[in-house]
C-alpha positions as CSV (number, residue, x, y, z in Angstrom):
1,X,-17.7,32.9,12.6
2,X,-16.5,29.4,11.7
3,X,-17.6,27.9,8.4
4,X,-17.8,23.9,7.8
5,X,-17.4,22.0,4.9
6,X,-20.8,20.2,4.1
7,X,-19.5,17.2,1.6
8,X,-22.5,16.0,-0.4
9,X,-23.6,12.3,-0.1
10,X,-24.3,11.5,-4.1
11,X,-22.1,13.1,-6.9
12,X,-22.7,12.8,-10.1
13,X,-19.7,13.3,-13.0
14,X,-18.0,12.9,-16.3
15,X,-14.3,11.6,-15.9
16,X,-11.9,10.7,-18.9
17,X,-8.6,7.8,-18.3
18,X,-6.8,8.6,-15.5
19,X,-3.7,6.1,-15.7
20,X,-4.7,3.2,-18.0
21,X,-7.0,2.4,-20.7
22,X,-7.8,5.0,-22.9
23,X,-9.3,3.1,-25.3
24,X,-11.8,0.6,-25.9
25,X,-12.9,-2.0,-28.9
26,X,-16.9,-2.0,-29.9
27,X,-16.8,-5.4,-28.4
28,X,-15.3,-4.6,-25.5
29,X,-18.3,-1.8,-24.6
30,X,-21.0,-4.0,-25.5
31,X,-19.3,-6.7,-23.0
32,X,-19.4,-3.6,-20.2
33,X,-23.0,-2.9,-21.2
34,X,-23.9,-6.4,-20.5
35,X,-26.4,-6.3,-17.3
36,X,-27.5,-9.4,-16.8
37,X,-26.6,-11.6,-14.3
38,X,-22.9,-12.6,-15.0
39,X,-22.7,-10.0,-17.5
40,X,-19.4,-7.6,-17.0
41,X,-21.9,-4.5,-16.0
42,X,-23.0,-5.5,-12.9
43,X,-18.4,-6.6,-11.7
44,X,-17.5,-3.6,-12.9
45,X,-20.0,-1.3,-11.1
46,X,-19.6,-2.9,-7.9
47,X,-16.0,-2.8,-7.9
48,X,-16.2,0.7,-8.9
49,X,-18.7,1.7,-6.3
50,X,-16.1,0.5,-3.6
51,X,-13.1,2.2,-5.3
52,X,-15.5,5.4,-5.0
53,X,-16.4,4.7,-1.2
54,X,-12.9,4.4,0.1
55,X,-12.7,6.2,3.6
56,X,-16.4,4.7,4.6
57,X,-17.1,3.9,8.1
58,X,-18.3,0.6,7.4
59,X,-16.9,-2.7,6.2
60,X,-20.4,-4.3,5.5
61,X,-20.8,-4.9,1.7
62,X,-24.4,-5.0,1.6
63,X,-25.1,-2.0,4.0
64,X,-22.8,-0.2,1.0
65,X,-24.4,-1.6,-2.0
66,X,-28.1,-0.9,-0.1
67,X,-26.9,3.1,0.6
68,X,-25.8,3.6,-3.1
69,X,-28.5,1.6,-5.0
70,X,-29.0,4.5,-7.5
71,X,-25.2,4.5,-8.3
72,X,-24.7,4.1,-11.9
73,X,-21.4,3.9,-14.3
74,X,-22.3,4.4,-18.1
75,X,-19.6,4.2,-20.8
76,X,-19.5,7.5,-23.1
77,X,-17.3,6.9,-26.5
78,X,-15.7,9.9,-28.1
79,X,-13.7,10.4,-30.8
80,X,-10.7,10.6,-28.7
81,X,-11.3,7.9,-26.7
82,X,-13.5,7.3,-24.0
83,X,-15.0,8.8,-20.6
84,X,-17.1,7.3,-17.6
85,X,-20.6,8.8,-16.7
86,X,-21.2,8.7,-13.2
87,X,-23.9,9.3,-10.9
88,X,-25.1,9.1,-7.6
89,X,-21.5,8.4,-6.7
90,X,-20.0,8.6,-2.7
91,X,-19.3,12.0,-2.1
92,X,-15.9,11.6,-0.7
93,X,-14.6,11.0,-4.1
94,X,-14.9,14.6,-5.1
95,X,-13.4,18.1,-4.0
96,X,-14.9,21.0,-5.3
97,X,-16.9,18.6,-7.9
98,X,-13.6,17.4,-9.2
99,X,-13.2,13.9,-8.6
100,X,-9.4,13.0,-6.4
101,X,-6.8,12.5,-8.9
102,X,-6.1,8.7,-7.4
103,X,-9.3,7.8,-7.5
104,X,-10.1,8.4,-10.5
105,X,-7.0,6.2,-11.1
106,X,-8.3,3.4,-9.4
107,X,-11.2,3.7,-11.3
108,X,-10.1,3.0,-14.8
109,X,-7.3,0.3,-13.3
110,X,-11.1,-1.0,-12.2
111,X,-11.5,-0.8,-15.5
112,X,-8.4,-2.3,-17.4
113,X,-8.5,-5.5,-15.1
114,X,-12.0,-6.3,-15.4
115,X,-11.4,-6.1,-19.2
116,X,-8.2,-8.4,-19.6
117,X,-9.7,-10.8,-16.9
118,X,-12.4,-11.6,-19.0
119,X,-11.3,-11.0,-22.4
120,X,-7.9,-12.6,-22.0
121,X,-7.7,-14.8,-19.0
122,X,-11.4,-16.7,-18.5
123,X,-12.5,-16.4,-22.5
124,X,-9.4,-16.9,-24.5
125,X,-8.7,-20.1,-24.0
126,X,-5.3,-19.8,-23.2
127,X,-5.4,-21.0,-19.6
128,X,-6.4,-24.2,-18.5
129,X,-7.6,-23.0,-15.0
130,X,-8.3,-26.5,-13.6
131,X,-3.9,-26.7,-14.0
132,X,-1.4,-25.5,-11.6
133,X,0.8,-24.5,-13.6
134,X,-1.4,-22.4,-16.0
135,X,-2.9,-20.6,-12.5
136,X,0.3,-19.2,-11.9
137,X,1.2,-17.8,-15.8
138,X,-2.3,-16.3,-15.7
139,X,-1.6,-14.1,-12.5
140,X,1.5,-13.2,-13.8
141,X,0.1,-12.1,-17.0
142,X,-2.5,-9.9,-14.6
143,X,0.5,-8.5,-13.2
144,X,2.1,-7.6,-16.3
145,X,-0.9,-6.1,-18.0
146,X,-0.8,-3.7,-14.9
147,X,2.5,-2.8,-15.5
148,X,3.6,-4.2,-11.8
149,X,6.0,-6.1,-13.3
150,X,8.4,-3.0,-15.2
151,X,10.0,-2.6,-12.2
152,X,13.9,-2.6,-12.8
153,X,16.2,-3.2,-10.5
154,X,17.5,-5.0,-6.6
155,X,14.8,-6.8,-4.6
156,X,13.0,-4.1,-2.4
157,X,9.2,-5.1,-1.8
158,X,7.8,-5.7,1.3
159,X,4.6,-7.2,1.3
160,X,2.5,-6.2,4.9
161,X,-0.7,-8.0,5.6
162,X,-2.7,-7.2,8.6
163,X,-6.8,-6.1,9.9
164,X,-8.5,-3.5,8.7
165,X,-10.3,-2.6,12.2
166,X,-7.0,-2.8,14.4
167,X,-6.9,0.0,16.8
168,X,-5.0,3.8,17.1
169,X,-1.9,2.4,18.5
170,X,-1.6,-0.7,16.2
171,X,-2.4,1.9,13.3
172,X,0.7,3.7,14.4
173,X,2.8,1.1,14.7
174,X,2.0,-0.1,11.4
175,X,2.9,3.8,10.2
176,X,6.3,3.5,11.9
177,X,7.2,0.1,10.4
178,X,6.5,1.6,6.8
179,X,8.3,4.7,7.6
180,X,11.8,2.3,8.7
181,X,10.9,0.6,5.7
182,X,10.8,3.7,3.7
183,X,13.7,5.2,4.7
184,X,15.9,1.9,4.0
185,X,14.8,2.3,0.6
186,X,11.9,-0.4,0.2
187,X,8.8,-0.5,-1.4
188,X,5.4,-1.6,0.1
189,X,2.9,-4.0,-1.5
190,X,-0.5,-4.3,0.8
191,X,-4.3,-5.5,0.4
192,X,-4.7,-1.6,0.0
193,X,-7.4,-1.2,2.3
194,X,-7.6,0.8,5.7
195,X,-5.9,-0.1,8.4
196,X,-3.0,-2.6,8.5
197,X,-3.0,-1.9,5.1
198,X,-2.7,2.0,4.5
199,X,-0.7,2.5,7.6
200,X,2.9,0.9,6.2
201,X,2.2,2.7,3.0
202,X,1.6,6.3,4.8
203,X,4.8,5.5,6.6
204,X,6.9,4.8,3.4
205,X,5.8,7.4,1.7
206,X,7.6,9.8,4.9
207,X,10.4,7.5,4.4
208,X,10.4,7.8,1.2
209,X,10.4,11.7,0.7
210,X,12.8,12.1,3.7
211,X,15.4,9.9,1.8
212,X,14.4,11.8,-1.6
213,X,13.5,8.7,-3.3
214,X,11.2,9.7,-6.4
215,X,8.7,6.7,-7.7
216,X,7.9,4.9,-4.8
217,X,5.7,1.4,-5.1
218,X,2.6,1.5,-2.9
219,X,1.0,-1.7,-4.8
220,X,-2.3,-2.5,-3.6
221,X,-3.7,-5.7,-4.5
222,X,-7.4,-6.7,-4.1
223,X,-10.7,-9.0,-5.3
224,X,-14.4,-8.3,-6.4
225,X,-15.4,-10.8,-3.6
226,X,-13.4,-7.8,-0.6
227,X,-13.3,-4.7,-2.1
228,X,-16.6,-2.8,-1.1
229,X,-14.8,-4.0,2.8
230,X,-11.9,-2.8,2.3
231,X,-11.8,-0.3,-0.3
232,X,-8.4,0.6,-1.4
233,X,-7.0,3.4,0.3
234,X,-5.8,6.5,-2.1
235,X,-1.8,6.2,-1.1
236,X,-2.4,2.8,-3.1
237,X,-0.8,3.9,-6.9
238,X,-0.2,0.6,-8.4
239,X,-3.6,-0.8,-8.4
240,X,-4.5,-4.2,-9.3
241,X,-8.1,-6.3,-9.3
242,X,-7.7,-10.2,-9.3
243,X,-10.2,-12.8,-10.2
244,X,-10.5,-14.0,-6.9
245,X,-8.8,-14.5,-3.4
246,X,-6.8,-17.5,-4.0
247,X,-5.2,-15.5,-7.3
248,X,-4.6,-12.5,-5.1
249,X,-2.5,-14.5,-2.4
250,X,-0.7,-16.0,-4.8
251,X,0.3,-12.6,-6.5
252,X,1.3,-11.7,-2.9
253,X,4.0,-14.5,-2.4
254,X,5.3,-14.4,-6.2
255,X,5.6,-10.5,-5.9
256,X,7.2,-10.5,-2.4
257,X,11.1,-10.4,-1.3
258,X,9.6,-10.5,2.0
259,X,6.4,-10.1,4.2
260,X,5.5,-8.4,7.6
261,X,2.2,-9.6,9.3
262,X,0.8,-7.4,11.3
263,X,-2.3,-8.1,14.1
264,X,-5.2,-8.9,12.7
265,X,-8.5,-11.2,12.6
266,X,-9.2,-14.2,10.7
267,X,-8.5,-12.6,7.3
268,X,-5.2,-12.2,8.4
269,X,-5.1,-15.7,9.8
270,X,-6.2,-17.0,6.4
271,X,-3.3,-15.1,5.3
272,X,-0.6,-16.3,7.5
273,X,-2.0,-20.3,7.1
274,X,-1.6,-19.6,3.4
275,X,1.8,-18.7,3.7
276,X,2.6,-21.6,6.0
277,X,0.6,-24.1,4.1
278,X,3.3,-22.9,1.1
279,X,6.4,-22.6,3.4
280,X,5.7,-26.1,4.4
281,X,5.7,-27.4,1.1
282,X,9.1,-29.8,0.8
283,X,9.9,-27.8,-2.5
284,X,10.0,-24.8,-0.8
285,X,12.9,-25.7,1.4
286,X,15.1,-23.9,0.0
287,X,13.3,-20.6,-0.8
288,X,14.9,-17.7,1.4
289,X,11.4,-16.6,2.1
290,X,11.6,-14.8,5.6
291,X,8.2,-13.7,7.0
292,X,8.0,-11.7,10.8
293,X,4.8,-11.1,12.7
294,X,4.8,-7.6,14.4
295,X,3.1,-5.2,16.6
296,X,3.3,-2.8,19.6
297,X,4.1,-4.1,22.8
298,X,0.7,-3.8,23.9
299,X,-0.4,-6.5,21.2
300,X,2.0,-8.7,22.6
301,X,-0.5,-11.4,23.8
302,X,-2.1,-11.3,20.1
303,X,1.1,-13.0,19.3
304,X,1.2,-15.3,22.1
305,X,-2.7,-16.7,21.4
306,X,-1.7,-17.3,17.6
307,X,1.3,-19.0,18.3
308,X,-0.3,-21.4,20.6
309,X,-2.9,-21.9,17.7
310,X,-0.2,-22.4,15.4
311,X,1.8,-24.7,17.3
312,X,-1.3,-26.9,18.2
313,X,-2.4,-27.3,15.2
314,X,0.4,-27.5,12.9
315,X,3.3,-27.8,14.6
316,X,6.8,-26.4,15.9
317,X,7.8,-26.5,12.1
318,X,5.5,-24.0,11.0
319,X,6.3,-22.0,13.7
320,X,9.6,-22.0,13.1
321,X,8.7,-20.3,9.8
322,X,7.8,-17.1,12.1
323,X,10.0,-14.5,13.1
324,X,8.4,-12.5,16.1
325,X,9.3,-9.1,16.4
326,X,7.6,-6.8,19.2
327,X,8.1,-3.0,19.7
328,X,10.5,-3.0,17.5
329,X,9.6,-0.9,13.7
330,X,13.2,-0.5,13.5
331,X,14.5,-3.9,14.0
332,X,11.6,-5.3,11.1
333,X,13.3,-3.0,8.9
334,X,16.7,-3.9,8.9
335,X,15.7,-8.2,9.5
336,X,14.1,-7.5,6.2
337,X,17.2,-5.1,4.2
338,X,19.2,-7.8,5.9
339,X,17.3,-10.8,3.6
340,X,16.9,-8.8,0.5
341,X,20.6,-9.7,-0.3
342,X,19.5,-13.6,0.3
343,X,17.0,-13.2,-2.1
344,X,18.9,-11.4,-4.7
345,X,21.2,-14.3,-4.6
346,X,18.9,-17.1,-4.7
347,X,17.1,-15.4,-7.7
348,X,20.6,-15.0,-9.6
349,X,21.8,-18.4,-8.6
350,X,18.8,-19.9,-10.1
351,X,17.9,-17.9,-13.0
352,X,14.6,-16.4,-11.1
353,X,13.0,-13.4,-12.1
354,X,14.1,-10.2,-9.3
355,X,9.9,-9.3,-10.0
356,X,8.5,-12.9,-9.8
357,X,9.3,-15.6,-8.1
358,X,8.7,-18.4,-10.4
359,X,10.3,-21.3,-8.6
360,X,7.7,-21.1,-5.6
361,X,5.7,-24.2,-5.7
362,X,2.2,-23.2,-4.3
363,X,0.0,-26.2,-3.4
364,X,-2.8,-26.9,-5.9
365,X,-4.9,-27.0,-2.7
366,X,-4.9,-23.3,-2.3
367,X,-4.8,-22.1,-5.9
368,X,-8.4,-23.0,-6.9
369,X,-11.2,-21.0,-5.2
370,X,-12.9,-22.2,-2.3
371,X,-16.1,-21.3,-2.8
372,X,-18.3,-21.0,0.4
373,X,-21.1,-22.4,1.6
374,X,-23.1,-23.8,4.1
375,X,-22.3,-27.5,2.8
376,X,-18.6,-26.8,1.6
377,X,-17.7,-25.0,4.9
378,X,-19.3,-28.5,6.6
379,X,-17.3,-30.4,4.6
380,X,-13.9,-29.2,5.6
381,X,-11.4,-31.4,7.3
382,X,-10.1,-29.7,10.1
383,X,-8.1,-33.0,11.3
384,X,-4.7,-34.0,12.4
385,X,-4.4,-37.2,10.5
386,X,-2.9,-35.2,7.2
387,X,-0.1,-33.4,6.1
388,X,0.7,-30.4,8.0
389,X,0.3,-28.2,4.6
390,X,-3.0,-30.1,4.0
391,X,-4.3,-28.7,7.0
392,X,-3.0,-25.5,6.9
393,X,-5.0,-25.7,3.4
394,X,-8.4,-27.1,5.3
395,X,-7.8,-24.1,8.3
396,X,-7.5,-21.3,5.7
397,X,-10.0,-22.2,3.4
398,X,-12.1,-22.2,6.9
399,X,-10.9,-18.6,7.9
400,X,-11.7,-17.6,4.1
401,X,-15.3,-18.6,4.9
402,X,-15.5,-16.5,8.1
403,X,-13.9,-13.5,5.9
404,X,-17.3,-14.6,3.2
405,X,-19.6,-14.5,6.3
406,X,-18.7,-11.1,7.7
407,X,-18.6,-9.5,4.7
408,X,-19.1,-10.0,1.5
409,X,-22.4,-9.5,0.5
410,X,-23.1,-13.1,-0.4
411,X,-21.7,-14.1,2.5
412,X,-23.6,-12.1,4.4
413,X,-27.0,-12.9,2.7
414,X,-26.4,-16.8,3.1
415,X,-26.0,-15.9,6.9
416,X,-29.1,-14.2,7.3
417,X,-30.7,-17.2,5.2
418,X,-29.6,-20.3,6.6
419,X,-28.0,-19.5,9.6
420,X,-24.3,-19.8,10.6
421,X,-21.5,-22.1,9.1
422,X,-21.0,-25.3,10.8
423,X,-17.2,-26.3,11.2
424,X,-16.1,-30.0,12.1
425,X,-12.8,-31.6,13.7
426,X,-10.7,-33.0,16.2
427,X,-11.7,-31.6,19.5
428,X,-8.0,-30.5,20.2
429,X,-8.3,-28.4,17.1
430,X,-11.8,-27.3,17.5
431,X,-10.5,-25.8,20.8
432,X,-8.1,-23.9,19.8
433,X,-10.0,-22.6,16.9
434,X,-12.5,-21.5,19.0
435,X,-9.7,-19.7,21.8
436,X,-8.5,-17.9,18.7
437,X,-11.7,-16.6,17.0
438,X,-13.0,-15.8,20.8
439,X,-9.9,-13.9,21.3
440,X,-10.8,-11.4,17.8
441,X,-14.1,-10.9,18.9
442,X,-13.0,-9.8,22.2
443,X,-10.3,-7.7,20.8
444,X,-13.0,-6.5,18.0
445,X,-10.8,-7.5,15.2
446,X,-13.9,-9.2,13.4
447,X,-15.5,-5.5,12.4
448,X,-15.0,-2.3,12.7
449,X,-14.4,-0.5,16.1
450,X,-17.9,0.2,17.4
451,X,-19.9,-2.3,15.3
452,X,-21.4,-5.2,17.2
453,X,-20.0,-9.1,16.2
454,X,-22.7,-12.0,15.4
455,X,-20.4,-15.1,14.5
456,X,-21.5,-16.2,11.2
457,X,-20.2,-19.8,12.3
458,X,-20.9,-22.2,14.9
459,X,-17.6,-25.2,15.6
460,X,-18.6,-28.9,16.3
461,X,-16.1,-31.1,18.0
């Protein structure tokens, strides 16, 4: 007689540090306690809430944060440090009533970031976040509070962006990239959700064992605005929460020897037009910054419909900054161990850190947060008459606001409020925009498989 596992749907616990932060100053737990609005009680439960619900079926923050109302975190302080009461929490968190090992790992790095980011980055008074300049020390001090930065020796990380709802045979293909990668010794840095995100990591970490390398990096790098969507996935053991989306991209391209871009939606796109925007930048001439787009042979006309948008809108330039690669997990590997030598010398030559790339200008256009609305999405110029990079700034911070209406839970509430975003531009652009975001829905890379797509925007030539 067969016997199945019935895993409960709320679990409540007592966990102590699991990876960081063991310790805590008085001021520190009353900051944690606070639970009014903008207090730290309400980030820090969220973000834990979607650490705790990694594997859900969903990507919609507010269906999440309606299913586990009753979830509560409460800080207990012991002589020996401190523990975490939980209750009401996901029940795929747990085994046996024991919460997973990496999750509870992700919970206190949950924990250490939401800490320093408020104690030491927003209230110190030590960055000027208005500057360019001081944007940039203040991720790398994130970085180096989570210890990302001890890494000690040759350039080896690959940083792989791509959707979290691609299908079974772009999953796999992702997993076989990670495992080439793996085996040729590199490390992989991702959004550490599901998807395009997990699969190179579960590939590298085959790679990885087969090649006995001990201490791999799976580095998974996230923001309070994405989490509960795409939770990160329990490969991830370098995890790191930052302040917002334009802080996290920009950890992405300091931390990165090289990045693969897998098929995705407009998350992805925002991803790729921040990269470009960047690449295009005259001071980045010289960077050996190589970036390929890849996917199975079947996703081949995914790459053909971008690169028409990409062409059209910015240029042959920017596309030149693309190196297509289809069917081909092999042949990604070894492009990229064939430019890590390019960037150790670059980084030597110049007296650049191996860990972070200093010298990378990144436009003051996307290093302050775009924050969405109905009147700043409006408000966008998606125009030819500019700068190639200044509209690769004006086209991400538009795909950032499709990301915001799908689903984050403000987002998603404004939606539901006032309607959908209203996007202005040159016909010419407006059309191709509008091939390209058809082309996702079709291909259901705006949700999850199975979950029915209302655009949250509406385009006006």
């Amino acid at each position: 007689m067969e016997t199945s596992i019935v895993i409960p749907d709320f679990v409540d616990a007592r966990i102590g540090p699991r990876g960081s932060l063991e310790n805590l100053s008085q001021a520190e737990i009353e900051k944690l306690l606070d639970s009014r609005a903008g207090g730290l009680y309400p980030l820090f439960r969220k973000c834990a809430l979607a650490v705790l619900n990694s594997g859900s079926e969903t990507d919609n923050a507010k269906e999440i944060f309606d299913r586990y109302k009753d979830f509560e975190v409460e800080l207990v302080r012991q002589a020996w440090g401190i523990k975490l009461e939980i209750k009401n929490a996901p029940g795929q968190a747990f085994v046996d009533g024991q919460m997973i090992r990496g999750m509870k790992e992700h919970v206190f790095a949950v924990l250490r970031d939401v800490i320093f980011i408020s104690n030491e980055i927003i209230e110190s008074g030590r960055f000027d976040l208005e500057n360019p300049a001081a944007i940039t020390n203040a991720v790398f001090h994130i970085l180096r509070n989570a210890r990302i930065l001890d890494y000690k020796a040759k350039p080896n990380l690959v940083v792989c962006w791509g959707g979290h709802s691609i299908g079974e045979a772009e999953y796999q293909y992702t997993k076989k990239v990670g495992y080439e990668l793996g085996l040729r010794g590199m490390d992989v840095c991702t959004g550490c959700g599901p998807g395009a995100m997990k699969g190179p990591m579960k590939g590298a970490t085959i790679g990885h064992a087969k090649q006995r390398i001990v201490g791999g990096r799976y580095i998974g790098l996230t923001e309070p605005g994405i989490i509960a969507a795409e939770p990160p996935n329990p490969i991830v053991n370098q995890l790191v929460i930052m302040p917002d989306i334009e802080k996290r991209l920009e950890a992405f391209v300091r931390m990165a020897h090289g990045i693969v871009v897998f098929p995705g939606g407009v998350g992805t796109a925002e991803e790729i037009l921040y990269l470009l925007g960047m690449l295009l930048e005259p001071a980045n001439a010289a960077q050996p910054f190589k970036v390929v787009l890849t996917g199975p042979r079947d996703s081949a006309d995914y790459f053909v419909q971008f690169s028409r948008f990409i062409e059209g809108t910015l240029g042959k330039a920017a596309m030149d900054k693309l190196h297509i690669i289809v069917g081909d997990p092999a042949e990604v590997a070894r492009f990229m161990v064939s430019t890590m030598e390019q960037v150790r010398d670059f980084r030597r030559n110049h007296n650049d850190s191996y860990n972070y790339n200093w010298l990378l200008k990144v436009p003051g256009g996307f290093q302050h947060p775009f924050e969405v609305t109905h009147e700043t999405m409006r408000s966008l110029r998606l125009y030819r008459d500019q700068p190639a990079h200044e509209l690769a700034a004006d086209l991400r911070r538009a795909f950032s606001g499709i990301v915001t209406g799908n689903v984050k839970e403000n987002g998603v509430r404004a939606i539901e409020k006032l309607g959908p975003y209203e996007l202005t531009g040159d016909a010419s652009v407006m059309k191709l925009l509008d091939e390209l975001l058809a082309a996702f829905v079709a291909q259901k890379r705006m949700k999850l498989p199975g979950s029915a797509y209302k655009p949250c925007y509406r385009l006006v030539a």
